[in-house]
Backbone as numpy.savetxt, mean C-alpha at the origin, in Angstrom:
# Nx Ny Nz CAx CAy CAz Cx Cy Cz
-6.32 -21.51 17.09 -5.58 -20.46 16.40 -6.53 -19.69 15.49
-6.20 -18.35 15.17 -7.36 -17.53 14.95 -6.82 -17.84 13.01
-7.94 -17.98 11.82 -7.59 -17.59 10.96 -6.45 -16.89 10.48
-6.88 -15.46 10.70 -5.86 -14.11 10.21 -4.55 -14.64 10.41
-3.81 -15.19 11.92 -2.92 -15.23 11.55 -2.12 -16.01 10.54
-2.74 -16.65 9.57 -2.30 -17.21 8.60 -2.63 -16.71 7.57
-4.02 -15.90 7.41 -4.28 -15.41 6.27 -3.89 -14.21 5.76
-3.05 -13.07 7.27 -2.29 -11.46 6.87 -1.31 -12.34 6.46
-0.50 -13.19 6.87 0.89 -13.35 6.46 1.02 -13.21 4.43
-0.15 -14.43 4.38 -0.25 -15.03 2.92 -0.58 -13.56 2.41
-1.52 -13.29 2.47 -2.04 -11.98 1.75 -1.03 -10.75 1.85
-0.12 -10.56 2.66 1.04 -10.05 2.61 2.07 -10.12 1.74
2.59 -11.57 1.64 3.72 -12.07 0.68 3.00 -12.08 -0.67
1.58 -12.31 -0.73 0.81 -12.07 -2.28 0.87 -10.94 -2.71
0.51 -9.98 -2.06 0.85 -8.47 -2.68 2.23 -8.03 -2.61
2.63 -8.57 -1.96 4.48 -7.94 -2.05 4.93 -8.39 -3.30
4.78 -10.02 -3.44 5.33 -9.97 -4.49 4.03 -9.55 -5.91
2.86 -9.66 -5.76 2.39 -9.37 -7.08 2.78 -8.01 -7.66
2.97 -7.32 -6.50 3.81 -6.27 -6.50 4.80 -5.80 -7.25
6.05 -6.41 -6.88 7.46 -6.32 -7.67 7.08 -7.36 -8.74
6.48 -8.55 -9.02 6.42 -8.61 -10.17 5.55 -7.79 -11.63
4.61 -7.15 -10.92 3.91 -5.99 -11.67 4.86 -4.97 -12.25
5.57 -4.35 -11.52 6.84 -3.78 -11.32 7.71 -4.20 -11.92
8.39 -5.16 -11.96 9.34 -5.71 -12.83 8.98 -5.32 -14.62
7.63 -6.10 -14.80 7.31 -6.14 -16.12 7.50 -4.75 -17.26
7.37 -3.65 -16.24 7.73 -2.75 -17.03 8.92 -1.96 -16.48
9.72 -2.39 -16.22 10.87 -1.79 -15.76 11.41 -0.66 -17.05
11.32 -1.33 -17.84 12.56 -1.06 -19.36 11.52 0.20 -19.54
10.59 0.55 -19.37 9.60 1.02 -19.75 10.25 2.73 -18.89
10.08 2.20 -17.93 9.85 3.05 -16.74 11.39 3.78 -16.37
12.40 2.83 -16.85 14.30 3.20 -17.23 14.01 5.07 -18.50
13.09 4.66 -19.17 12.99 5.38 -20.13 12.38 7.07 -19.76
11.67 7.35 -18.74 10.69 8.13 -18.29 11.86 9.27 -17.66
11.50 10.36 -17.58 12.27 11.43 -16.86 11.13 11.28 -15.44
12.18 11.44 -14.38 11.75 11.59 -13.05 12.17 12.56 -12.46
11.49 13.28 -11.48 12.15 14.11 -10.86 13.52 13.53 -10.14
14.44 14.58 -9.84 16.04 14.61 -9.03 15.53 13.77 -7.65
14.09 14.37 -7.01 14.36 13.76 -5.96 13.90 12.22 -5.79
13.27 11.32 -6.95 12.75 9.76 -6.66 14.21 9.59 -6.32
13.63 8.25 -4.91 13.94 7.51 -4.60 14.82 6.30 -5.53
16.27 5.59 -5.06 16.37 4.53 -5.82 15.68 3.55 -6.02
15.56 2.45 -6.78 14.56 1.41 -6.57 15.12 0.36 -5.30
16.30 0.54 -5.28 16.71 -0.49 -3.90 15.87 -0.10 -2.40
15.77 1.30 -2.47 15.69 2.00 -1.27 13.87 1.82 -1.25
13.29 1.91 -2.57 11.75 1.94 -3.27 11.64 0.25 -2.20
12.12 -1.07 -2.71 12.17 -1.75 -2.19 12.06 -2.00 -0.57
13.41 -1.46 0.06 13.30 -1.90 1.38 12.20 -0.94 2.35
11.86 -0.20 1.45 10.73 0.84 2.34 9.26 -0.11 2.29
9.34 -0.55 0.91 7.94 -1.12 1.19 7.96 -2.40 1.74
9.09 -3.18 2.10 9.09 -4.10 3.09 9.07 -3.86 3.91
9.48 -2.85 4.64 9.06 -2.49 6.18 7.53 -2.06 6.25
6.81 -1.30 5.07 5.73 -1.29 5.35 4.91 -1.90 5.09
4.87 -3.40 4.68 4.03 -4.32 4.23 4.15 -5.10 5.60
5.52 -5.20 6.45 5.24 -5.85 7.57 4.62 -5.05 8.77
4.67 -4.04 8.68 3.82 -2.91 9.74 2.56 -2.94 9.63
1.97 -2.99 8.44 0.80 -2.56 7.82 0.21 -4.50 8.57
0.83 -5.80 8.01 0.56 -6.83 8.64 0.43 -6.95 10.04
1.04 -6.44 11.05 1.13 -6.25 12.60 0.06 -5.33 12.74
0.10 -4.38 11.89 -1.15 -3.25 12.26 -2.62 -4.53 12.02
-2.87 -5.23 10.72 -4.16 -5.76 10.71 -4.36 -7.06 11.88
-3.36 -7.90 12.09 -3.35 -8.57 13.32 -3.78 -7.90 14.59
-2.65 -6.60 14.77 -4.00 -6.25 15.96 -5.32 -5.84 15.98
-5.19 -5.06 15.10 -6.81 -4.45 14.91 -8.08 -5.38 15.11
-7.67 -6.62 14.40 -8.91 -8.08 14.19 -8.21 -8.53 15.38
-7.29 -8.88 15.89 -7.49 -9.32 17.42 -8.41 -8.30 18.16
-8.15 -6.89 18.39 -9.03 -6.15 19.31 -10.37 -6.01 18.71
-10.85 -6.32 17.85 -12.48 -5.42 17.32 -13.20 -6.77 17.84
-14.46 -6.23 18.06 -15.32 -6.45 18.18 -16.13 -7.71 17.54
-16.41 -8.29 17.77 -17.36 -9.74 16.83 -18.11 -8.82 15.77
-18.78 -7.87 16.03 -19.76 -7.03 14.95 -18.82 -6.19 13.86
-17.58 -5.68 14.81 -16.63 -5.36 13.75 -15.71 -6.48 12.86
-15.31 -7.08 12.99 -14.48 -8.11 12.55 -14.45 -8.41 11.21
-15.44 -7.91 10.18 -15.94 -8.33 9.08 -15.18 -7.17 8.87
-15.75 -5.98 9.08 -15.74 -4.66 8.56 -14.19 -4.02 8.55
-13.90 -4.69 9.31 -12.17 -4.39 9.50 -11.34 -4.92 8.67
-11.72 -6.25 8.07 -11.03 -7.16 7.57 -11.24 -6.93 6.35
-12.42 -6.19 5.81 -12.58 -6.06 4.48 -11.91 -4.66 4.17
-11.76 -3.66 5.10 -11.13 -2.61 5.02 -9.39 -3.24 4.79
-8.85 -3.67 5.21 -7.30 -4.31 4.96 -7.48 -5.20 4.01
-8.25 -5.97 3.66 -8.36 -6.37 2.08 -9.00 -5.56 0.58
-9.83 -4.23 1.15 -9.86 -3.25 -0.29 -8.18 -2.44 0.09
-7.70 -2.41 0.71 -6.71 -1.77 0.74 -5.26 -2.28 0.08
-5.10 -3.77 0.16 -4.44 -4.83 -0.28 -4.81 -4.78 -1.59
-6.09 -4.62 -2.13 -6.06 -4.89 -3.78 -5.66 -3.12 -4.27
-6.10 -2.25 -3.33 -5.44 -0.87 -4.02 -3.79 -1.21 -3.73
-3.69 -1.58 -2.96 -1.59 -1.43 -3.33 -1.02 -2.31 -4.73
-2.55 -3.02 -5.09 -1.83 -4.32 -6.08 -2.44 -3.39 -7.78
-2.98 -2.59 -7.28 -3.71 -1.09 -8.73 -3.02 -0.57 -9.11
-1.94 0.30 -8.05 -0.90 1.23 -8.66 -0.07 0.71 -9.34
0.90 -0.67 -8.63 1.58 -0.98 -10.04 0.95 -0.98 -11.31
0.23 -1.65 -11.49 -0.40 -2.58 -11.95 -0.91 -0.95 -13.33
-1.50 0.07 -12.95 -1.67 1.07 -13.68 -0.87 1.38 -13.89
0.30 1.38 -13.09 1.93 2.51 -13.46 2.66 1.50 -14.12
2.84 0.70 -14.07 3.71 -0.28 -15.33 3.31 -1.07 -15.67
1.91 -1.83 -15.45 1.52 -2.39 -16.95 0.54 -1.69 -18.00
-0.09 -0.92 -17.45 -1.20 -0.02 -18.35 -0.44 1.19 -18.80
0.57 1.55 -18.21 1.76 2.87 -18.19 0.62 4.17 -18.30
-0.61 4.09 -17.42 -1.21 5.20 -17.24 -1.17 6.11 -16.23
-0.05 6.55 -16.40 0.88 7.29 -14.81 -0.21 8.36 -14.21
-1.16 9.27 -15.08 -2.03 10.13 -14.49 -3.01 9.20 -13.13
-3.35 8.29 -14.37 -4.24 7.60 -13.25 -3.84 6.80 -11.94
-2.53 6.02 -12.09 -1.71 5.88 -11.08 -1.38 6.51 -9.99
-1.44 7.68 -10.19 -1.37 9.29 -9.30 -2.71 9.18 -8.50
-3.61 9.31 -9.35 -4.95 9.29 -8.52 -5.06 8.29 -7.82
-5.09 7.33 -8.43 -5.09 5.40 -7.69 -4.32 6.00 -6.20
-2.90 6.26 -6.47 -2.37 6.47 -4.84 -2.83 7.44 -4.02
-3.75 8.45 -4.44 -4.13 9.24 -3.32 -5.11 8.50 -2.63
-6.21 7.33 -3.85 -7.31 6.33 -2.91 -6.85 5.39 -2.28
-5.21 4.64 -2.38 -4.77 3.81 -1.77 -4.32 4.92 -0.34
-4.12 5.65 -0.17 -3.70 6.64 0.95 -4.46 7.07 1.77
-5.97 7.58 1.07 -7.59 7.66 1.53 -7.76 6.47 2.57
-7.25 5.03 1.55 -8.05 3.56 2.47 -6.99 3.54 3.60
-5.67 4.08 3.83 -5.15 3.94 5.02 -5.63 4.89 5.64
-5.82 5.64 5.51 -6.71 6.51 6.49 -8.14 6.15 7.19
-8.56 5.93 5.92 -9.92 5.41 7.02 -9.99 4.12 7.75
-8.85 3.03 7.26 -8.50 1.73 8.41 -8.25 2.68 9.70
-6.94 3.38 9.47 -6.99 3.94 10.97 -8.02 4.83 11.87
-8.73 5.64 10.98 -10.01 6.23 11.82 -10.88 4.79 12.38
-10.74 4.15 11.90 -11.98 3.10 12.21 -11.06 1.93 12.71
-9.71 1.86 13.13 -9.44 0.80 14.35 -8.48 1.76 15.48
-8.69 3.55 15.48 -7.74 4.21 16.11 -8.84 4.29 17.90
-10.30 3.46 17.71 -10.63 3.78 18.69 -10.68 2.12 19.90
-10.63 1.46 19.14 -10.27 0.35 20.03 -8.73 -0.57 19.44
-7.93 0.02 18.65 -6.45 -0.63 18.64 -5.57 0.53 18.48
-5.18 1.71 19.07 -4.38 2.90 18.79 -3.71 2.50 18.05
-2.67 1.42 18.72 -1.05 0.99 18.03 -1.51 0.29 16.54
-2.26 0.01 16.20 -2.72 -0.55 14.94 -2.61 0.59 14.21
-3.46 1.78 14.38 -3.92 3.17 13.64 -1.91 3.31 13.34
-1.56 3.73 14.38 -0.45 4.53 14.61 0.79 3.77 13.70
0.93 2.14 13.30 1.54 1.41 12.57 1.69 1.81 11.52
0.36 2.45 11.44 -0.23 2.85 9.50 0.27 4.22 9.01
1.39 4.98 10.09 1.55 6.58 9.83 2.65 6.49 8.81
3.66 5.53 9.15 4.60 5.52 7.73 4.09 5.08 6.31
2.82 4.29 6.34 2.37 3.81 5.56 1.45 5.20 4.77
0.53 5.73 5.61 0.33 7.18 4.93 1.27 8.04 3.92
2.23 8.08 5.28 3.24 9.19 4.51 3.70 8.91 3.19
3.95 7.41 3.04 4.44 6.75 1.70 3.68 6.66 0.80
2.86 6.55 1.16 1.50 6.27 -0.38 1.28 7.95 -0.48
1.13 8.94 0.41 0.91 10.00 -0.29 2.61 10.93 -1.08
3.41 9.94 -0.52 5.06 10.86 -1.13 4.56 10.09 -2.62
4.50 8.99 -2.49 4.26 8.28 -3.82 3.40 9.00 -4.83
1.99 9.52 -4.23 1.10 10.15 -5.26 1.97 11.47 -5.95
2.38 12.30 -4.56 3.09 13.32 -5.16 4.23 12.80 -6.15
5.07 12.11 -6.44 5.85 11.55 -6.80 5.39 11.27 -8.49
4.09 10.81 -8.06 3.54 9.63 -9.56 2.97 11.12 -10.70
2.33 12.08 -9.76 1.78 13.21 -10.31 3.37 14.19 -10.65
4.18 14.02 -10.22 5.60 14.56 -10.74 5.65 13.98 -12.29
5.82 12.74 -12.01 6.37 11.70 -13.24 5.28 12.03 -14.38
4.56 12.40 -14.07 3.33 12.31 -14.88 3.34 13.39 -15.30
3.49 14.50 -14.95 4.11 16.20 -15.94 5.23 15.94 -16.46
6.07 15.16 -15.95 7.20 15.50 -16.72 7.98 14.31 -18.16
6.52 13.68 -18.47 6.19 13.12 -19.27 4.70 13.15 -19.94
């Protein structure tokens, strides 16, 4: 049995939840903030990023099943800087409550899905292609965080 598949799962459920518990901590914080009309509820905030934490997991399983022995490193470290940027934004947006920089943080967490998929779109398509909702979300998010962030 190959590593990964034990080690996307774990590293999955670690950032999910370091996640919402990052998140949690400043909730009361974040109750307080004017948002634009159009954010998302937090229920809905929720079940989106569970679908894309398990996509984004199926996407790195295939990718390190298909690459290469010479790639294998390089792939894997690309889905693990990417894993510690999803665990930044909270982490800036409600415990540091530095929403500008949070904004920026998600356009580089959006950057690193991009370049996972340039760099497994030529030997795992369906891997690349897993990662398109995952784009779209980290960059609605930046726009989103850079909203919150003028209007506070």
């Amino acid at each position: 049995m190959r590593a990964h598949y034990l080690i996307i799962p774990l590293v999955t459920v670690v950032v999910a939840a370091g996640g919402g518990w990052l998140s949690r901590s400043g909730m009361e914080w974040y109750r307080g903030l004017r948002v634009p009309a159009w954010t998302p509820a937090g229920t809905v905030i929720g079940r989106v990023w569970a679908v894309l934490y398990a996509m984004a997991a199926l996407s790195a399983a295939l990718a390190l099943n298909a690459a290469a022995p010479e790639r294998y490193t390089m792939v894997a470290a690309l889905y693990a800087v990417n894993a510690f940027l999803n665990l930044a934004w909270p982490y800036l947006f409600f415990v540091r409550r530095q929403i500008g920089s949070a904004a920026l943080e998600a356009l580089l967490l959006a950057a690193s899905v991009a370049v996972i998929q340039g760099n497994v779109l030529m030997f795992s398509p369906v891997a690349a292609v897993l990662l398109l909702p995952y784009l779209g979300w980290t960059l609605f998010a930046a726009r989103l965080t850079y909203a919150i962030c003028g209007l506070n």
